[in-house]
N, C-alpha and C positions, 0 to 999 in steps of 0.2 A: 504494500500500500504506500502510496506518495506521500510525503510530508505535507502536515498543515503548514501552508503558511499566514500567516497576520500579515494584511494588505491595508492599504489607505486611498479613495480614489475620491473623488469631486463628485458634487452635485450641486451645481449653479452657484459655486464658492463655498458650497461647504463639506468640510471634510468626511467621510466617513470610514466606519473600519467594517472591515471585514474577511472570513476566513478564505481562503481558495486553495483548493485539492485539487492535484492530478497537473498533468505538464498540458502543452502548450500544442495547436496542430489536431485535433480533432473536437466531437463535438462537445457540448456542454451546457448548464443548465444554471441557472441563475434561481435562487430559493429569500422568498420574503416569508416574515416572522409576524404571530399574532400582532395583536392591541399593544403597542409599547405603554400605555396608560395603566394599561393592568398588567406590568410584568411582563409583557413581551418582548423577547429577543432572538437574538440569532442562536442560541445553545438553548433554544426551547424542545423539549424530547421529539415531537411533531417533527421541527424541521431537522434534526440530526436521523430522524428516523427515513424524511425524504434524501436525505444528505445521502445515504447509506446506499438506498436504493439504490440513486444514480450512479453511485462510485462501484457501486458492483456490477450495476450496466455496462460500463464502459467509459462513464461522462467526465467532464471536468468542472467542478463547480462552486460557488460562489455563494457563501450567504454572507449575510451584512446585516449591521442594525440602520434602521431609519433614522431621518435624523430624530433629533433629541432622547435614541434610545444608547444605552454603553454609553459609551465614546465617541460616539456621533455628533456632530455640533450641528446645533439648530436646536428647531424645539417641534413638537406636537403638530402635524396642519392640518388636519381633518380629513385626510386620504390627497388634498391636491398635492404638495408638496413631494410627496412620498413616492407618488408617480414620477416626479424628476428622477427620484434617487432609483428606480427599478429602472428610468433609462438609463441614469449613468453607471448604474452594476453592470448592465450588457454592455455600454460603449467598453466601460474597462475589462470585462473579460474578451469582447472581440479585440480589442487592441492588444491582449495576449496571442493574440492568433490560435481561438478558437471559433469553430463553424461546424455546424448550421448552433442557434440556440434554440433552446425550450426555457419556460419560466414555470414555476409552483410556488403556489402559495397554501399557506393555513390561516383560517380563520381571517380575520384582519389584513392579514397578508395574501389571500385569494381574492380581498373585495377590490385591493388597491392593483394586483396584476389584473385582475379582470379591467379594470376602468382603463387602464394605461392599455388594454391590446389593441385597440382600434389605434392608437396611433403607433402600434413596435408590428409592421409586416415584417423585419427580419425575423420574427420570434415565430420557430414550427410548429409549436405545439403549448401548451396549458395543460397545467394539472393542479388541480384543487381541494384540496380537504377542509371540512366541513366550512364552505362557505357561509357565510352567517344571513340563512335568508332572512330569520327572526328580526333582527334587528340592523340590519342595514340595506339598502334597497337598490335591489340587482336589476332593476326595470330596462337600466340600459343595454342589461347584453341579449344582443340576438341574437340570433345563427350565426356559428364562427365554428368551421369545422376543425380550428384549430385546436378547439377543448377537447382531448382525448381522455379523462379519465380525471373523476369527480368520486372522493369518499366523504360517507358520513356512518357515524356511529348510531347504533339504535336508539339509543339513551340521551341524546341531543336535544336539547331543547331550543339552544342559541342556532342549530343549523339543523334542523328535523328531516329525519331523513326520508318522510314521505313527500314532504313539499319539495323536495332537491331531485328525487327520482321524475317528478313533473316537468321540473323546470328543468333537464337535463336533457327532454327531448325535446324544448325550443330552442335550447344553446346546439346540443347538434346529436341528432337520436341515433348518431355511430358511435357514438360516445360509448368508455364503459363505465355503469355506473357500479359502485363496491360500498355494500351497506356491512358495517362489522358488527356482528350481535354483543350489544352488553355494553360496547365502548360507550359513555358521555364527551362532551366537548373535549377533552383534556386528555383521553385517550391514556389514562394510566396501565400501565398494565396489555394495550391493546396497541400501542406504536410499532411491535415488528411487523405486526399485521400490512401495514402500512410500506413497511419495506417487500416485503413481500408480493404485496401485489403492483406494487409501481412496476418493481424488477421483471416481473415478469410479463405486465405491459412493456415494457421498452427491449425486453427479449424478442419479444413475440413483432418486432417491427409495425403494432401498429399505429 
Protein backbone atom coordinates (compact mmCIF):
# COMPACT_ATOMS: atom_id res chain seq x y z
CA UNK A 1 0.00 0.00 0.00
CA UNK A 2 1.34 3.75 -0.93
CA UNK A 3 2.05 6.04 1.73
CA UNK A 4 -0.33 8.64 3.13
CA UNK A 5 0.71 11.73 2.35
CA UNK A 6 -0.49 15.23 4.02
CA UNK A 7 -1.15 17.78 1.16
CA UNK A 8 -2.01 21.47 1.04
CA UNK A 9 -3.95 22.80 -2.05
CA UNK A 10 -6.06 26.27 -2.75
CA UNK A 11 -9.50 27.16 -2.92
CA UNK A 12 -10.09 30.72 -4.04
CA UNK A 13 -7.09 31.74 -1.57
CA UNK A 14 -7.65 29.59 0.83
CA UNK A 15 -5.60 26.83 2.18
CA UNK A 16 -6.78 23.58 2.72
CA UNK A 17 -5.38 20.16 3.84
CA UNK A 18 -5.66 17.05 2.80
CA UNK A 19 -4.63 13.34 2.62
CA UNK A 20 -3.73 11.73 -0.95
CA UNK A 21 -2.90 7.99 -1.51
CA UNK A 22 -1.54 6.12 -4.37
CA UNK A 23 1.07 7.67 -7.15
CA UNK A 24 0.58 9.72 -9.98
CA UNK A 25 -0.68 8.54 -13.83
CA UNK A 26 -3.88 6.64 -13.51
CA UNK A 27 -7.26 7.01 -12.38
CA UNK A 28 -8.71 8.48 -9.05
CA UNK A 29 -11.36 9.74 -6.81
CA UNK A 30 -11.74 12.61 -4.87
CA UNK A 31 -13.95 11.94 -1.20
CA UNK A 32 -15.85 14.81 0.69
CA UNK A 33 -16.66 14.50 4.49
CA UNK A 34 -20.18 14.83 6.54
CA UNK A 35 -21.44 18.28 8.31
CA UNK A 36 -18.01 19.95 9.45
CA UNK A 37 -20.68 21.72 12.07
CA UNK A 38 -21.39 18.41 13.68
CA UNK A 39 -17.90 16.81 13.77
CA UNK A 40 -17.36 16.24 10.22
CA UNK A 41 -14.00 15.59 8.67
CA UNK A 42 -11.88 13.89 6.49
CA UNK A 43 -10.86 10.78 9.07
CA UNK A 44 -14.74 10.29 9.54
CA UNK A 45 -15.17 6.18 9.49
CA UNK A 46 -17.61 6.64 6.24
CA UNK A 47 -15.02 8.37 4.30
CA UNK A 48 -11.84 6.06 5.26
CA UNK A 49 -14.36 3.36 4.67
CA UNK A 50 -14.98 4.94 0.96
CA UNK A 51 -11.19 5.61 1.03
CA UNK A 52 -10.46 1.90 1.23
CA UNK A 53 -12.66 0.95 -1.28
CA UNK A 54 -11.02 2.98 -3.92
CA UNK A 55 -7.59 2.12 -3.00
CA UNK A 56 -8.36 -1.45 -3.38
CA UNK A 57 -9.93 -0.71 -6.64
CA UNK A 58 -7.05 0.54 -8.01
CA UNK A 59 -7.62 4.48 -7.53
CA UNK A 60 -5.63 7.35 -6.20
CA UNK A 61 -7.31 9.45 -3.82
CA UNK A 62 -7.93 12.54 -2.16
CA UNK A 63 -9.88 13.41 0.84
CA UNK A 64 -9.70 16.86 2.50
CA UNK A 65 -11.47 18.89 5.10
CA UNK A 66 -13.64 21.91 3.95
CA UNK A 67 -12.91 24.80 4.70
CA UNK A 68 -13.23 25.87 8.38
CA UNK A 69 -13.00 22.09 9.08
CA UNK A 70 -9.18 20.70 10.67
CA UNK A 71 -6.82 22.83 9.22
CA UNK A 72 -8.61 24.20 6.71
CA UNK A 73 -8.83 28.03 6.72
CA UNK A 74 -12.14 29.79 6.14
CA UNK A 75 -15.09 29.00 7.88
CA UNK A 76 -18.67 27.40 7.41
CA UNK A 77 -20.69 28.41 3.99
CA UNK A 78 -23.61 26.60 3.69
CA UNK A 79 -22.65 24.05 0.84
CA UNK A 80 -21.68 27.27 -1.62
CA UNK A 81 -18.31 27.62 -0.74
CA UNK A 82 -17.54 24.09 -0.31
CA UNK A 83 -18.28 23.55 -3.92
CA UNK A 84 -15.02 25.67 -4.74
CA UNK A 85 -13.15 23.44 -2.42
CA UNK A 86 -14.56 19.93 -4.30
CA UNK A 87 -13.36 21.94 -7.55
CA UNK A 88 -10.18 22.75 -6.21
CA UNK A 89 -9.54 18.94 -4.62
CA UNK A 90 -9.97 17.76 -8.52
CA UNK A 91 -7.90 20.61 -10.07
CA UNK A 92 -5.17 19.49 -7.53
CA UNK A 93 -5.35 15.81 -7.87
CA UNK A 94 -5.53 16.38 -11.88
CA UNK A 95 -2.51 18.54 -11.70
CA UNK A 96 -0.82 15.20 -10.17
CA UNK A 97 -1.54 13.71 -13.21
CA UNK A 98 -4.35 11.63 -12.44
CA UNK A 99 -7.39 10.67 -15.08
CA UNK A 100 -10.38 10.19 -15.75
CA UNK A 101 -11.92 11.33 -11.93
CA UNK A 102 -14.92 10.18 -9.84
CA UNK A 103 -16.09 12.16 -6.69
CA UNK A 104 -18.08 10.50 -3.34
CA UNK A 105 -19.46 11.95 -0.98
CA UNK A 106 -21.31 11.02 2.70
CA UNK A 107 -23.95 12.65 4.12
CA UNK A 108 -23.05 16.60 3.93
CA UNK A 109 -20.52 15.69 1.64
CA UNK A 110 -22.90 13.92 -1.05
CA UNK A 111 -25.38 17.07 -0.80
CA UNK A 112 -22.27 19.43 -1.67
CA UNK A 113 -20.63 16.89 -4.65
CA UNK A 114 -24.06 16.51 -5.81
CA UNK A 115 -24.65 20.47 -6.21
CA UNK A 116 -21.16 21.02 -7.75
CA UNK A 117 -21.68 18.04 -10.64
CA UNK A 118 -23.58 20.07 -13.06
CA UNK A 119 -20.80 22.33 -13.27
CA UNK A 120 -17.34 19.34 -12.99
CA UNK A 121 -18.07 17.34 -16.71
CA UNK A 122 -14.47 16.05 -16.03
CA UNK A 123 -16.00 14.10 -13.08
CA UNK A 124 -17.11 10.18 -14.48
CA UNK A 125 -18.93 9.11 -12.04
CA UNK A 126 -20.70 9.80 -8.38
CA UNK A 127 -21.11 7.87 -5.42
CA UNK A 128 -23.09 8.68 -2.55
CA UNK A 129 -23.85 7.49 0.84
CA UNK A 130 -26.67 8.36 2.67
CA UNK A 131 -27.46 11.59 1.01
CA UNK A 132 -29.49 13.45 3.57
CA UNK A 133 -32.84 13.75 1.64
CA UNK A 134 -34.58 14.51 5.23
CA UNK A 135 -33.01 17.55 5.74
CA UNK A 136 -31.45 19.08 2.89
CA UNK A 137 -33.18 19.56 -0.41
CA UNK A 138 -31.94 17.57 -3.42
CA UNK A 139 -34.77 19.02 -5.91
CA UNK A 140 -31.89 20.08 -8.07
CA UNK A 141 -30.58 16.93 -9.27
CA UNK A 142 -31.89 15.38 -12.27
CA UNK A 143 -30.85 12.77 -14.53
CA UNK A 144 -27.11 12.46 -14.53
CA UNK A 145 -26.09 9.15 -15.57
CA UNK A 146 -23.18 9.85 -13.93
CA UNK A 147 -24.46 8.68 -10.37
CA UNK A 148 -23.57 5.10 -10.26
CA UNK A 149 -24.19 3.82 -6.81
CA UNK A 150 -26.12 5.41 -3.85
CA UNK A 151 -26.09 3.62 -0.16
CA UNK A 152 -28.28 4.01 2.71
CA UNK A 153 -28.72 2.34 5.95
CA UNK A 154 -32.14 0.91 7.02
CA UNK A 155 -32.16 2.69 10.32
CA UNK A 156 -31.80 6.36 8.72
CA UNK A 157 -33.74 8.72 9.51
CA UNK A 158 -31.51 11.85 8.34
CA UNK A 159 -31.38 9.94 4.71
CA UNK A 160 -34.22 7.20 4.68
CA UNK A 161 -33.77 4.61 2.66
CA UNK A 162 -37.16 4.33 1.17
CA UNK A 163 -37.40 7.88 -0.17
CA UNK A 164 -33.56 7.54 -1.62
CA UNK A 165 -34.58 4.09 -3.45
CA UNK A 166 -37.34 6.65 -5.25
CA UNK A 167 -35.24 9.37 -5.96
CA UNK A 168 -32.44 7.03 -7.34
CA UNK A 169 -34.47 6.26 -10.31
CA UNK A 170 -34.93 10.05 -11.21
CA UNK A 171 -31.12 10.80 -10.62
CA UNK A 172 -30.55 7.63 -13.01
CA UNK A 173 -32.56 4.15 -12.67
CA UNK A 174 -28.96 2.34 -13.90
CA UNK A 175 -27.93 3.21 -10.81
CA UNK A 176 -27.09 0.68 -8.15
CA UNK A 177 -28.95 1.27 -5.32
CA UNK A 178 -27.35 -0.65 -1.72
CA UNK A 179 -29.64 -0.50 1.39
CA UNK A 180 -27.43 -2.19 4.47
CA UNK A 181 -29.91 -3.60 7.05
CA UNK A 182 -29.44 -2.28 10.63
CA UNK A 183 -26.94 0.49 9.62
CA UNK A 184 -28.33 4.31 11.18
CA UNK A 185 -26.64 7.57 9.62
CA UNK A 186 -23.21 6.97 11.29
CA UNK A 187 -23.00 3.59 10.11
CA UNK A 188 -21.01 2.01 13.32
CA UNK A 189 -20.24 -1.18 13.06
CA UNK A 190 -21.80 -1.29 9.21
CA UNK A 191 -18.74 0.87 7.39
CA UNK A 192 -16.82 -2.28 5.78
CA UNK A 193 -20.20 -2.97 4.39
CA UNK A 194 -19.50 0.17 2.56
CA UNK A 195 -16.04 -0.81 1.24
CA UNK A 196 -17.38 -3.61 0.10
CA UNK A 197 -19.70 -2.84 -2.04
CA UNK A 198 -18.04 0.24 -3.68
CA UNK A 199 -15.16 -2.29 -4.54
CA UNK A 200 -16.95 -4.40 -6.17
CA UNK A 201 -18.95 -1.74 -8.17
CA UNK A 202 -15.68 -0.38 -9.48
CA UNK A 203 -14.42 -4.05 -10.18
CA UNK A 204 -17.37 -4.80 -11.89
CA UNK A 205 -16.60 -1.73 -14.43
CA UNK A 206 -19.78 -0.35 -14.03
Amino acid sequence: MDDVREVVFSSKGLRLEGLLEGPPGRRGAVITHPHPLFGGNMYNNVVEALNRGYREAGYTTLRFNFRGAGMSEGRFDEGIGEQDDVKAALDYLEEQGVSPLALAGYSFGAWVSALALAKLPRVARLVMVSPPVAVLDFGFLGYDPRVKLVVAGSRDDIAPADRIEILVKEWNPDATFCMIPGADHFYGGSAGEITRVLKELLESGA
